[in-house]
LUMLUM-474100 format. One record per residue (C-alpha): residue number from 1; residue in one letter; x, y, z. Coordinates in steps of 0.001 Angstrom, whole numbers, padded with zeros to 6 digits. Layout:
BEGIN
+-----+-----+---------+---------+---------+
|   n | res |       u |       v |       w |
+-----+-----+---------+---------+---------+
| NUM |   a |       X |       Y |       Z |
...
+-----+-----+---------+---------+---------+
//
This chain:
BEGIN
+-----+-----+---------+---------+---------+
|   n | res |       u |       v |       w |
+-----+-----+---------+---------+---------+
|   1 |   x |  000000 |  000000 |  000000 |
|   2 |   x |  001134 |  003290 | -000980 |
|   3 |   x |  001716 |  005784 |  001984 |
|   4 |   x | -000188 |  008653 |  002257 |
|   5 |   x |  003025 |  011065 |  002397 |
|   6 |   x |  004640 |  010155 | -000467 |
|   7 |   x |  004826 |  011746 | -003802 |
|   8 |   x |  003097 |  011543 | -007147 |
|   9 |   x |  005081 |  009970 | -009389 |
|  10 |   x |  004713 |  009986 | -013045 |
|  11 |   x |  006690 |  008382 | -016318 |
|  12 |   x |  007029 |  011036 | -018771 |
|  13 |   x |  004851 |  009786 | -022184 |
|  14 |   x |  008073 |  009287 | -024707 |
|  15 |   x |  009679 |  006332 | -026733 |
|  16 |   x |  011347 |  003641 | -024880 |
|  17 |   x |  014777 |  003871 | -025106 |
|  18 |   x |  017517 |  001223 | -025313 |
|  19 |   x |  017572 | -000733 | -022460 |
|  20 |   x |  018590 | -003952 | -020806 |
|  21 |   x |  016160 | -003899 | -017630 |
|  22 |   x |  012654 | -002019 | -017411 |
|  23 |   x |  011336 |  000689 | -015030 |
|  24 |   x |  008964 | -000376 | -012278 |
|  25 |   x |  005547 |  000900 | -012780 |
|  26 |   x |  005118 |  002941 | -009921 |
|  27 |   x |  001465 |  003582 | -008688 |
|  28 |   x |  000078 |  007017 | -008602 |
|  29 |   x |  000791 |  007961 | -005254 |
|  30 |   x | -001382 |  011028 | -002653 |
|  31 |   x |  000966 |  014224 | -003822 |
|  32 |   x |  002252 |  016160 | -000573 |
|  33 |   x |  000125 |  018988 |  000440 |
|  34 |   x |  001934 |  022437 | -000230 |
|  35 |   x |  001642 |  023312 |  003874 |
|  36 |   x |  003735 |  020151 |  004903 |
|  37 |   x |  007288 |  022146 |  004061 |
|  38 |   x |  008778 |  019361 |  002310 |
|  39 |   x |  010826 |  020490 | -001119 |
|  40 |   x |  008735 |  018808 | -003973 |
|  41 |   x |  005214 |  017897 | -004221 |
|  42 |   x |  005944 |  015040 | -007532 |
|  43 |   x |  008086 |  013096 | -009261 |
|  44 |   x |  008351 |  012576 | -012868 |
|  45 |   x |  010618 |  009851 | -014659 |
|  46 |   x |  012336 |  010970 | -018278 |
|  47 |   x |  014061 |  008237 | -020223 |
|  48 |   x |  015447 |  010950 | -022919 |
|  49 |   x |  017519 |  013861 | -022817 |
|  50 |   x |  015345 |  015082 | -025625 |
|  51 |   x |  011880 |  014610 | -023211 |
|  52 |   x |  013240 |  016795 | -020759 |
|  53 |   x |  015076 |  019142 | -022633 |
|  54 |   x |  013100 |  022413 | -023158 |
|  55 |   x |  012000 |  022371 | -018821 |
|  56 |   x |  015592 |  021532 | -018526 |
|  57 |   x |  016866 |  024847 | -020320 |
|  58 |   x |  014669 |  027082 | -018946 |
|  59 |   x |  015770 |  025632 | -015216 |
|  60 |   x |  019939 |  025510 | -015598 |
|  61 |   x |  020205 |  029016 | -015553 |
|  62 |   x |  018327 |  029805 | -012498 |
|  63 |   x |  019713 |  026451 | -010392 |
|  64 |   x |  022270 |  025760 | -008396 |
|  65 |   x |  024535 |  023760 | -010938 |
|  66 |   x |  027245 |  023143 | -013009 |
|  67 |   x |  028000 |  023501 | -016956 |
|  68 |   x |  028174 |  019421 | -016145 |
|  69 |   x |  024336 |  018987 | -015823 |
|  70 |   x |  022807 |  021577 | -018727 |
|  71 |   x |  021410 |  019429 | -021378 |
|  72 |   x |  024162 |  020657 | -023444 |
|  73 |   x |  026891 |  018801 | -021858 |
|  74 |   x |  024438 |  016093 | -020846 |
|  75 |   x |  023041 |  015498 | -024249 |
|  76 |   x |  025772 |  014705 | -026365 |
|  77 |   x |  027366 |  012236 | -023721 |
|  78 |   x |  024222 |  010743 | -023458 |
|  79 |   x |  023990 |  010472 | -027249 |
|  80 |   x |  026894 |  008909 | -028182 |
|  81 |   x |  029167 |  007671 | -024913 |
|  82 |   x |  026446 |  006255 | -023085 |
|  83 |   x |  024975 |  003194 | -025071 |
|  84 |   x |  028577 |  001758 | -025707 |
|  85 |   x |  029369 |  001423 | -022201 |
|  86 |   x |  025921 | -000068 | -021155 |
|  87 |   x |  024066 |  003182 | -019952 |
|  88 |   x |  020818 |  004547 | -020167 |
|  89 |   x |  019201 |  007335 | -019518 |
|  90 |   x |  017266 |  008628 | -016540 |
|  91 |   x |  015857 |  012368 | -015649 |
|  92 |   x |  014710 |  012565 | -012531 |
|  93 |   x |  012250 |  015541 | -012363 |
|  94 |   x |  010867 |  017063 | -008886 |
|  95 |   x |  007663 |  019405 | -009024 |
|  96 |   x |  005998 |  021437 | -006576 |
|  97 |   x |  002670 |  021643 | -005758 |
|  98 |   x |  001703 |  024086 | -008895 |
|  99 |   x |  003634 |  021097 | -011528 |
| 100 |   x |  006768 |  023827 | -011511 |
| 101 |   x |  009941 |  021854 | -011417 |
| 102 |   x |  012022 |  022955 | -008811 |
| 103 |   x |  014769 |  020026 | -009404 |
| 104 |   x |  016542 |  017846 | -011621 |
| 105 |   x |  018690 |  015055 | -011669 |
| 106 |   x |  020410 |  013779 | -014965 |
| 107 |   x |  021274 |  010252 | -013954 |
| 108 |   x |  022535 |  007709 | -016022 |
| 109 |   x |  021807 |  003821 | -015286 |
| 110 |   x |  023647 |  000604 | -015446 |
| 111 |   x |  022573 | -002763 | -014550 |
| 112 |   x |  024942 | -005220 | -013698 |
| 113 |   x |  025082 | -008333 | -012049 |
| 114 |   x |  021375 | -007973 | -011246 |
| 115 |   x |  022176 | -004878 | -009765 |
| 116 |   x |  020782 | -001352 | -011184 |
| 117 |   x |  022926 |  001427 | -010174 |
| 118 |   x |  022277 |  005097 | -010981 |
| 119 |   x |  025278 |  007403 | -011110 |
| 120 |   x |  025501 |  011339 | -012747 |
| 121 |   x |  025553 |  011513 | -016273 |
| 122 |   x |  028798 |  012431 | -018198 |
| 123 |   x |  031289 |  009780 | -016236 |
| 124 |   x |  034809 |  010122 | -015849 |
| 125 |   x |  034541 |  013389 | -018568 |
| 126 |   x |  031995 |  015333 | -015750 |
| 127 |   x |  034092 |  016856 | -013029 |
| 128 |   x |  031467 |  018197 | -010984 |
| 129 |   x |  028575 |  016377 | -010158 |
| 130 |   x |  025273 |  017470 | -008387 |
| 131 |   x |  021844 |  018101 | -008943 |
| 132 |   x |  020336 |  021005 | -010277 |
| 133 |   x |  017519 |  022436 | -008144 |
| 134 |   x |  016431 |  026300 | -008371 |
| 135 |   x |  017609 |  028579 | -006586 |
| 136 |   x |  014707 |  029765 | -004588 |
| 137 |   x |  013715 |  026063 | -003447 |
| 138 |   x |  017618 |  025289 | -002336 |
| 139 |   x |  016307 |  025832 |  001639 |
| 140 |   x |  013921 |  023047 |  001205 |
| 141 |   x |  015937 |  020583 |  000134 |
| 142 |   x |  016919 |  019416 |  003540 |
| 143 |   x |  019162 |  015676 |  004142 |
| 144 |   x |  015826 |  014155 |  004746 |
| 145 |   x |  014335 |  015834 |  001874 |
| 146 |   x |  017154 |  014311 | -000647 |
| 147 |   x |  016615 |  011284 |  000320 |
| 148 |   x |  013167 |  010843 |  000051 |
| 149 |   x |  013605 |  011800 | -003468 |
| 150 |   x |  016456 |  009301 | -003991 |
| 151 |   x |  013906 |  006419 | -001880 |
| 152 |   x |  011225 |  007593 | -004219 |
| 153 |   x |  012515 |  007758 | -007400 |
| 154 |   x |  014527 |  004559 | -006969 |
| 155 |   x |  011367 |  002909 | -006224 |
| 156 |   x |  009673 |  003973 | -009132 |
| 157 |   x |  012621 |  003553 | -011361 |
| 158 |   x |  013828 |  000255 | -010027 |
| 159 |   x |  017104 |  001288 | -008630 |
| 160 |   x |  019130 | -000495 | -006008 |
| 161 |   x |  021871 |  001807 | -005572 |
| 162 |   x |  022842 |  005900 | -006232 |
| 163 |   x |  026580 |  005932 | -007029 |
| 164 |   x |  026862 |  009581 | -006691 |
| 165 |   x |  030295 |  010827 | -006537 |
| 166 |   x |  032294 |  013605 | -007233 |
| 167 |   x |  029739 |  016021 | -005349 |
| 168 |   x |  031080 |  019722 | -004131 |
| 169 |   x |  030389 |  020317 | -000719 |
| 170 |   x |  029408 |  023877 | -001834 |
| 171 |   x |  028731 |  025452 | -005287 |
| 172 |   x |  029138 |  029337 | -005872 |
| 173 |   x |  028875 |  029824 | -002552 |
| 174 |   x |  025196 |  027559 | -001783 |
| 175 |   x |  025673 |  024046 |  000145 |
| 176 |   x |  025025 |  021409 | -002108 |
| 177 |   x |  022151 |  019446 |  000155 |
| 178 |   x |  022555 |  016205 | -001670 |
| 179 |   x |  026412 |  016468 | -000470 |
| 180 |   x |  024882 |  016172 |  003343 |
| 181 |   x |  023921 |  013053 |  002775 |
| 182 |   x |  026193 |  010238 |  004671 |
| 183 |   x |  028994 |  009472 |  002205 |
| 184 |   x |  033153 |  010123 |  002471 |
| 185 |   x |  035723 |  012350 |  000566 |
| 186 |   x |  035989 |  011661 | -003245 |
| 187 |   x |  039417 |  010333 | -003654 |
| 188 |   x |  041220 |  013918 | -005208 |
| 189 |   x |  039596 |  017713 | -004975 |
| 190 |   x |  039168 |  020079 | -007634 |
| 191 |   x |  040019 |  023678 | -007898 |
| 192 |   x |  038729 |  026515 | -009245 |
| 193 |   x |  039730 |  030039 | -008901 |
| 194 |   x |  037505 |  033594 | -008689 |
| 195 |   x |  038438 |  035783 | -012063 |
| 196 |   x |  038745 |  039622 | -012108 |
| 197 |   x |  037038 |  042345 | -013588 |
| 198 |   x |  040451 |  043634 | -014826 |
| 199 |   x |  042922 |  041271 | -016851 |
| 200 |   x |  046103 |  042990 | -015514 |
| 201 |   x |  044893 |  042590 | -011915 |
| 202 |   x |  044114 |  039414 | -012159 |
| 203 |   x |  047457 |  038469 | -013169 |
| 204 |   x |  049502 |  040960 | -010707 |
| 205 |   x |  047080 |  038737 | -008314 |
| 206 |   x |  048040 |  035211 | -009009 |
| 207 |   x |  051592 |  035957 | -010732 |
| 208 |   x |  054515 |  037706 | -009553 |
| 209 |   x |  056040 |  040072 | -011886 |
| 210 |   x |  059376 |  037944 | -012330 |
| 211 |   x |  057022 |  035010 | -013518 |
| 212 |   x |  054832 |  037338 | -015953 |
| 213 |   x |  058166 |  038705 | -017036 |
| 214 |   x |  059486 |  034837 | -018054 |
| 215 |   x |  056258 |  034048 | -019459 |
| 216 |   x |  056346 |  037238 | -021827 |
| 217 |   x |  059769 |  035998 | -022546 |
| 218 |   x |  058848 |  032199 | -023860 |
| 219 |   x |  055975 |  034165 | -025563 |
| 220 |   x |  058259 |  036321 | -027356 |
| 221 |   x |  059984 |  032746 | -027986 |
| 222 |   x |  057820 |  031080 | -030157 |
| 223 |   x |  057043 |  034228 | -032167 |
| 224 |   x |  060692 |  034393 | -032927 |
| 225 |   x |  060781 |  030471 | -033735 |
| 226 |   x |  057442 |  031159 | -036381 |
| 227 |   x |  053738 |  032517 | -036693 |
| 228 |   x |  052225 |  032011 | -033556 |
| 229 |   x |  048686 |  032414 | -033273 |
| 230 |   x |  046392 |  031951 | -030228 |
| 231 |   x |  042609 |  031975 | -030801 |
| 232 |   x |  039042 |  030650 | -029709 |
| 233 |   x |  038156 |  028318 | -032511 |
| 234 |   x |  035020 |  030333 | -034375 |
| 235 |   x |  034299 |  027986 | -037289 |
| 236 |   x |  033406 |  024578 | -038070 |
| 237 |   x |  037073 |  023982 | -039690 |
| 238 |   x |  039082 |  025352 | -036628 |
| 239 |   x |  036912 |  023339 | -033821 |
| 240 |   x |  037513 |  020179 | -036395 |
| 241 |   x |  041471 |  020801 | -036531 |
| 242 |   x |  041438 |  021694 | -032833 |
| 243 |   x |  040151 |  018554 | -031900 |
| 244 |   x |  041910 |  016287 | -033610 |
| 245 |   x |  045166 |  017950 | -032436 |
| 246 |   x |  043916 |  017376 | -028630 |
| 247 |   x |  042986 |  013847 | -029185 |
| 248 |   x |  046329 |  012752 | -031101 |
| 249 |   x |  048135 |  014615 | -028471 |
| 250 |   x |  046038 |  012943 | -025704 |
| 251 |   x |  046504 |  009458 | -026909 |
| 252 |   x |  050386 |  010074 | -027412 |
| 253 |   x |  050290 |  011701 | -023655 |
| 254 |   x |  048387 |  008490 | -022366 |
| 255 |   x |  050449 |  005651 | -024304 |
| 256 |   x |  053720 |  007261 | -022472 |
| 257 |   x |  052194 |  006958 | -019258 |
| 258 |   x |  050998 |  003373 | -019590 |
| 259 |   x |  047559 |  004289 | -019483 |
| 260 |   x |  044390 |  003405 | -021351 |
| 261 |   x |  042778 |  006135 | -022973 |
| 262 |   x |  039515 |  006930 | -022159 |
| 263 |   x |  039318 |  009276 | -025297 |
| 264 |   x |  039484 |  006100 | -027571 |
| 265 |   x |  036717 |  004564 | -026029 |
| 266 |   x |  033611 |  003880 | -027942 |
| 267 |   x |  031848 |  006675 | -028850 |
| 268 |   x |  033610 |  008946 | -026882 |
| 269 |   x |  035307 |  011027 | -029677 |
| 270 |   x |  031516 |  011336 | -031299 |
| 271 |   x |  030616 |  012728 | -027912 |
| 272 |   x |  033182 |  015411 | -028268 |
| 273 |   x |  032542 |  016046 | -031896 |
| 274 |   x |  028935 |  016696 | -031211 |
| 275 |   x |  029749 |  018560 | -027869 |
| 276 |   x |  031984 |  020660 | -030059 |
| 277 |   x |  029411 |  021860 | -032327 |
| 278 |   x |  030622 |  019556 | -035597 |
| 279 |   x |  026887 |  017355 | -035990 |
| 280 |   x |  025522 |  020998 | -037474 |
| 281 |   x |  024419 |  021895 | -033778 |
| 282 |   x |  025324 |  024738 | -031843 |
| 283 |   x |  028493 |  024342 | -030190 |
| 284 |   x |  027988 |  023086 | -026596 |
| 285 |   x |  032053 |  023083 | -025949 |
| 286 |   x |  034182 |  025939 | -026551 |
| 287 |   x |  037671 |  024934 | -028021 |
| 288 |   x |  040693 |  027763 | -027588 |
| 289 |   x |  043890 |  026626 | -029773 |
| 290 |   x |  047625 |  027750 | -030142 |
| 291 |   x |  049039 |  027214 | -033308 |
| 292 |   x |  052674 |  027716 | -034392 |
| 293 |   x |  053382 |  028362 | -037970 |
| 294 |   x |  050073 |  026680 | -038758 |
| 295 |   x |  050808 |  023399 | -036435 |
| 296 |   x |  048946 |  023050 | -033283 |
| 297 |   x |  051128 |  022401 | -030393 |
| 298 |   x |  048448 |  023191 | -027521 |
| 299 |   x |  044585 |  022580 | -027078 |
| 300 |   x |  042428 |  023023 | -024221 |
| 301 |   x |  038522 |  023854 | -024041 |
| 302 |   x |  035502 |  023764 | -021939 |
| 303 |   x |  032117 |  024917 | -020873 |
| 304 |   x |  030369 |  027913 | -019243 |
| 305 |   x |  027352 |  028413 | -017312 |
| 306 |   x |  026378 |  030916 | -015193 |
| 307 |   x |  029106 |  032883 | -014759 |
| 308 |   x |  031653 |  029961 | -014199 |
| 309 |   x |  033865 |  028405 | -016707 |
| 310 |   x |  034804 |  024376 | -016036 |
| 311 |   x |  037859 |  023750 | -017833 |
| 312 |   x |  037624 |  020175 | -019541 |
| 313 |   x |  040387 |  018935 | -021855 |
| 314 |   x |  043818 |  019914 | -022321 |
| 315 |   x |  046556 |  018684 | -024465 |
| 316 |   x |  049743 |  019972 | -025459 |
| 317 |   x |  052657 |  019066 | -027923 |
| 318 |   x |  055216 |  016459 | -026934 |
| 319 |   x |  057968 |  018097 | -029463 |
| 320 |   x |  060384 |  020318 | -029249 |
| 321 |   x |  058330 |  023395 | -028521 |
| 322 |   x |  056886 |  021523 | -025360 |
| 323 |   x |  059966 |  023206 | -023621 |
| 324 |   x |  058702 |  026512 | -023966 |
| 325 |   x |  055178 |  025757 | -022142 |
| 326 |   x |  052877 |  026287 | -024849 |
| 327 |   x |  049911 |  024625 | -022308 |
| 328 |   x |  050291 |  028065 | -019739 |
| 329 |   x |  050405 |  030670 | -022692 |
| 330 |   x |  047054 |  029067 | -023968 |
| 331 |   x |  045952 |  029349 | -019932 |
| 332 |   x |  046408 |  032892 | -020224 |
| 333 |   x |  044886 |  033562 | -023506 |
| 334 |   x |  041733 |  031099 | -021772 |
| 335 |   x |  041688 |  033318 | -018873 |
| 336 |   x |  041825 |  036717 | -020648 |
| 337 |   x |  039299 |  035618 | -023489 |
| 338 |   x |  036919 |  034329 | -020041 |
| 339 |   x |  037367 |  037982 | -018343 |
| 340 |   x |  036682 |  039702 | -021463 |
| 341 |   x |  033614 |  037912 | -022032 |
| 342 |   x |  032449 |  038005 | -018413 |
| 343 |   x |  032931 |  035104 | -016247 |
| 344 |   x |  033575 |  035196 | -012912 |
| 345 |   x |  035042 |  031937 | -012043 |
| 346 |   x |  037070 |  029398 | -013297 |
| 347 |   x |  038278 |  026322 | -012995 |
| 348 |   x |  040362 |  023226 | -014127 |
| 349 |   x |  038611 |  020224 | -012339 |
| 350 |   x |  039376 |  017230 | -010519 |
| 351 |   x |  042874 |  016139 | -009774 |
| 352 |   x |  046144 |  017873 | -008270 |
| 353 |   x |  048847 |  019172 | -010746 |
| 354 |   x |  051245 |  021735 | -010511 |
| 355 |   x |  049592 |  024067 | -013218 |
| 356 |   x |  046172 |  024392 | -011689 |
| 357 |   x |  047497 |  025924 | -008562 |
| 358 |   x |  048550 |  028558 | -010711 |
| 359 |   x |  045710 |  029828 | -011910 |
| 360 |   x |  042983 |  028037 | -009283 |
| 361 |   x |  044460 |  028469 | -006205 |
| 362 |   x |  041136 |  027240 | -004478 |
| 363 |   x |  041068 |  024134 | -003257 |
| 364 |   x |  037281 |  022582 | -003703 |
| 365 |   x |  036120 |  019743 | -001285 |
| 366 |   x |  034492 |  016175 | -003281 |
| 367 |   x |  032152 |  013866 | -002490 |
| 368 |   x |  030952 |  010487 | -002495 |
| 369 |   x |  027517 |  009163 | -001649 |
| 370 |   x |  026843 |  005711 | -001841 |
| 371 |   x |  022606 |  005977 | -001305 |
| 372 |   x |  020850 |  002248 | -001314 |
| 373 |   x |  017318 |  001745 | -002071 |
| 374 |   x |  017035 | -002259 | -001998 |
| 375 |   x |  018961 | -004434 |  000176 |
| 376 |   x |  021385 | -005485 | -002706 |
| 377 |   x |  021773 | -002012 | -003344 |
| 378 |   x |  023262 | -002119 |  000446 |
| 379 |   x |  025787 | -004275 | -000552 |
| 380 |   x |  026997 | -002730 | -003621 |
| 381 |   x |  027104 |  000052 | -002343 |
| 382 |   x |  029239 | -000996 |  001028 |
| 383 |   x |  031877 | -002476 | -001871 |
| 384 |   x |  031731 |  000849 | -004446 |
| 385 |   x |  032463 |  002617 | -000881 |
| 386 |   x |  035488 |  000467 | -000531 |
| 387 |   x |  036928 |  000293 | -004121 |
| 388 |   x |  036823 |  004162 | -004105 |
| 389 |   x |  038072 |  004669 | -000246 |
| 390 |   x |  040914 |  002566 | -001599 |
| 391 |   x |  041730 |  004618 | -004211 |
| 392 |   x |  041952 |  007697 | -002186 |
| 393 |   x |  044663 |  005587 | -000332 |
| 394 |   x |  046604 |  005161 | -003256 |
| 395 |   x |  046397 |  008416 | -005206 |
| 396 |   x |  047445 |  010635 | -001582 |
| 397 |   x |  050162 |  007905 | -000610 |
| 398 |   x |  053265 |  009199 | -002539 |
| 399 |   x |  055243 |  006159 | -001652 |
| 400 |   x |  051977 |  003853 | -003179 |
| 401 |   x |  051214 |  006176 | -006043 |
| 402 |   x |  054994 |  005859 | -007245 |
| 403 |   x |  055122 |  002784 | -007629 |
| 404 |   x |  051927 |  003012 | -009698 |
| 405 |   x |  053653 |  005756 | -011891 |
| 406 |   x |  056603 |  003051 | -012044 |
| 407 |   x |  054104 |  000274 | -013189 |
| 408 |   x |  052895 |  002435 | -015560 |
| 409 |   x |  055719 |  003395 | -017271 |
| 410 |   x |  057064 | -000191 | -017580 |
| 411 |   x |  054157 | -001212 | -019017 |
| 412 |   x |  054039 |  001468 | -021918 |
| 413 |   x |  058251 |  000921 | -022441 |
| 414 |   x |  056918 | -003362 | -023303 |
| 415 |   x |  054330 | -001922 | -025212 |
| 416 |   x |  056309 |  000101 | -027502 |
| 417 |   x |  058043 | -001980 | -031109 |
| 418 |   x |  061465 | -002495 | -031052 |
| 419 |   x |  063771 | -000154 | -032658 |
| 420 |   x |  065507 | -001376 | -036205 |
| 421 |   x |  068395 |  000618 | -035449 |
| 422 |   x |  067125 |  002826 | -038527 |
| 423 |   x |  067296 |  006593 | -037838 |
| 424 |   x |  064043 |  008500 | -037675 |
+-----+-----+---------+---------+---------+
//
């Protein structure tokens, strides 16, 4: 029997999508009364992108969020990286009492083992990952309040376990409420950084002038070596070349290291293509270049929304010119194009590296909640907690993460052909 203070919860009317398991079929529940205080009156269930799009637009900009969860980003990941690696769709959509939806959760779902787990869409490429839920509902979305939407919503879906990781504690400044639920740190941080209103002050702020002084100098460097040019890619042709550049520099970058690249995976580069604005569509992804004497030696791009730009790929040259740091005079460029066009904030994701502390000095706080809905969901969730809690260990022990560094670079060394003794 269905209890008298849950939600209504609907399945959106829309084309069954490609699936391995099938959604419960929840019954219409009593929807909560709008005195009770609690944050959403309904439920409704989208298995598209496409289903929830327009409601989704209209809400991003208004929401606590990041560029991770418009249906931009969220879109073209879910139309081309998703299916390949066994994912599916599912929109979680929470109403108030007048049908307004006041939040939004872009999910993606995997079944496995006979267990259904529902993570954030975008995986490993999404740095950030939360909820979206509008502004002016944020107070109501108490602990309790989250998880009655996760309990719900699981129910109707048949979910056994929310993997949701990579959460900020706090975004621009709000507490992320689905971040209060009971989880543990996300195995590395992320940092961002706030931007000026001035360029110059912004770099007197972060850079002493003996290091703007050297980086004028290995500027000056590669305009003496050719035609340097460094530039937001504006047409179809530039965002085409720019992308190729980043993923054969990626894949080089990865194969040194001994690691698999997740850029080769299936459907990923289609992903990127689309995200980039090459499918005809509107560019989702903006893609900043620096090219020397028409070669590309550094690549880096992202997405903005509301005010903040989250930093996604970035590549550079492993040639000669590598020496001269072609990676941090694109930064700048990035950073003075971002001013100029009005952000506020910036930043470079998950993950600690040298650069980052450069220009996003502030350190951002991740993470993970494991949230069960069935008793098997208990249990695979008790293990996920463990696999990642492990690899927290790993990546923050230098002595342990050396020796993975050392592992990996043996491995790529017996990977590579034997020389001929030729000359290249």
């Amino acid at each position: 029997m269905s209890s008298p203070n849950a939600s209504a919860i609907s399945f959106a009317e829309e084309p069954a999508m490609a699936w391995s398991g099938d959604f419960a079929s929840p019954a219409l529940t009593t929807a909560s009364s709008p005195a009770s205080g609690r944050a959403f009156a309904s439920i409704e269930l989208y298995r598209s992108v496409d289903s929830a799009w327009r409601e989704w637009a209209a809400l991003a900009p208004d929401a606590m969020g990041s560029a991770y969860q418009t249906p931009g980003f969220v879109g073209a990941w879910m139309a081309n990286a998703a299916a390949p690696d066994g994912l599916a769709p599912l929109i979680v959509a929470a109403r108030d009492a007048h049908g307004r939806m006041v939040a939004l959760l872009p999910l993606s779902l995997r079944s496995r083992f006979g267990v259904t787990t529902a993570s954030f869409a975008g995986g490993s490429h999404s740095n950030y990952n939360m909820p979206l839920i509008r502004s002016d509902a944020l107070d109501g979305f108490t602990a309790e309040e989250c998880a009655r939407l996760l309990e719900e919503a699981g129910a109707a879906a048949g979910v056994d376990l929310f993997a949701l990781e990579n959460q900020p504690e706090t975004w621009q400044g709000a507490a992320n409420p689905f971040a209060l639920l009971s989880g543990q740190p996300s195995p590395a941080p992320a940092f961002c950084g706030p931007l000026s209103p001035d360029v110059e002050e912004y770099f007197s702020r972060l850079f002493s002038t003996k290091t703007r002084s050297k980086q004028r100098r290995k500027m000056r460097r590669f305009e003496e070596i050719g035609a340097a040019r460094i530039y937001r890619a504006e047409t179809r042709q530039e965002r085409q070349k720019l992308l190729d550049a980043f993923l054969a520099q990626k894949g080089r970058q990865f194969a040194e290291r001994g690691i698999a690249d997740v850029f080769a995976r299936p459907g990923v580069r289609d992903f990127l293509a689309e995200a980039a604005g090459l499918n005809g569509a509107a560019p989702a992804m903006d893609i900043y270049g620096f090219d020397l004497d028409g070669e590309t030696i550094a690549v880096t791009g992202g997405f903005g929304a509301n005010g903040r730009y989250s930093n996604m790929i970035i590549s550079i040259t492993s040639g000669e010119h590598s020496k001269y740091s072609p990676g941090e005079m694109l930064l700048n460029f990035l950073v003075e194009d971002l001013i100029l066009r009005g952000f506020h904030t910036f930043d470079l994701g998950v993950g600690v590296a040298g650069y980052k502390l450069s220009y996003c000095p502030n350190e951002e706080t991740l993470r993970d909640v494991f949230f069960p809905v069935t008793a098997k969901g208990r249990a695979a969730g008790a293990a996920a907690a463990a696999l990642r809690a492990a690899k927290s260990w790993a990546k923050n022990d230098e002595r342990v993460y050396a020796v993975i560094e050392k592992l990996r670079a043996l491995k790529s060394r017996s990977a590579r052909p034997a020389s001929d003794g030729s000359a290249d």
